[in-house]
N, C-alpha and C positions, 0 to 999 in steps of 0.2 A: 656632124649631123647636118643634114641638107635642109636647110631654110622650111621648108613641107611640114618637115616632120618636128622642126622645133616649132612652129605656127598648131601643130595636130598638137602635140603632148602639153603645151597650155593650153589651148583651149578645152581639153581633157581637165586639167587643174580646177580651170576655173568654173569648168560643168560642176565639175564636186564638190568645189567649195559652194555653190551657189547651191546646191541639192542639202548638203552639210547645213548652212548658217541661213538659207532661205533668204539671200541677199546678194548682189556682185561686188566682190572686192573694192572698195575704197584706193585713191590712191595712192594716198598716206601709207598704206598698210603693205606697201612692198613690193614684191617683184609682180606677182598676181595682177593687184590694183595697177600699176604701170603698165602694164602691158594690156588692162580693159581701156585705158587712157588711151594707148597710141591706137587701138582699132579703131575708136572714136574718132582720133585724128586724122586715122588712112581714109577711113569711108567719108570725109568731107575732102578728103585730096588734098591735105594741109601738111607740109613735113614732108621728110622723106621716107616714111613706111607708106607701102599702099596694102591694098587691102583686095582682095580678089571677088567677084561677083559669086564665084562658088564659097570662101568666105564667109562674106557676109550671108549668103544661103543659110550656113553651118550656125552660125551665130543667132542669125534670126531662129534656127528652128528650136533651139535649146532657149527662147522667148530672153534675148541676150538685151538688154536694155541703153540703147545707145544717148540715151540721155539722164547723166551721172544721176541726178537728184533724185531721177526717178525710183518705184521702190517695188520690189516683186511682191504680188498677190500669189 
């Protein structure tokens, strides 16, 4: 599976989990939470994932929360 589509099918995950539990993945809590950690980390250009302007688009529009503490209304 091409990098694209494993980036589309989590963030698909984590849309539902966050629609499901009305919260983003912690993460302590697994593959989920890990992978809301490394976008954190690509979108400050820190590590080696980056993170694409269209991306981050995607993320912001599903109101993706780039600061862990923070909490969905």
């Amino acid at each position: 599976m091409a990098a694209g589509q494993r980036w589309d099918g989590n963030f698909e995950k984590v849309r539902r989990f966050c629609e499901k539990h009305g919260r983003w993945p912690k993460q302590k809590e697994g593959a989920l939470g890990t992978w809301c950690a490394h976008q954190r980390t690509a979108k400050k250009g820190k590590g080696t994932n980056r993170i694409s302007p269209a991306q981050i688009a995607k993320l912001d529009g599903i109101g993706f929360y780039w600061d862990p503490s923070a909490k969905v209304e």
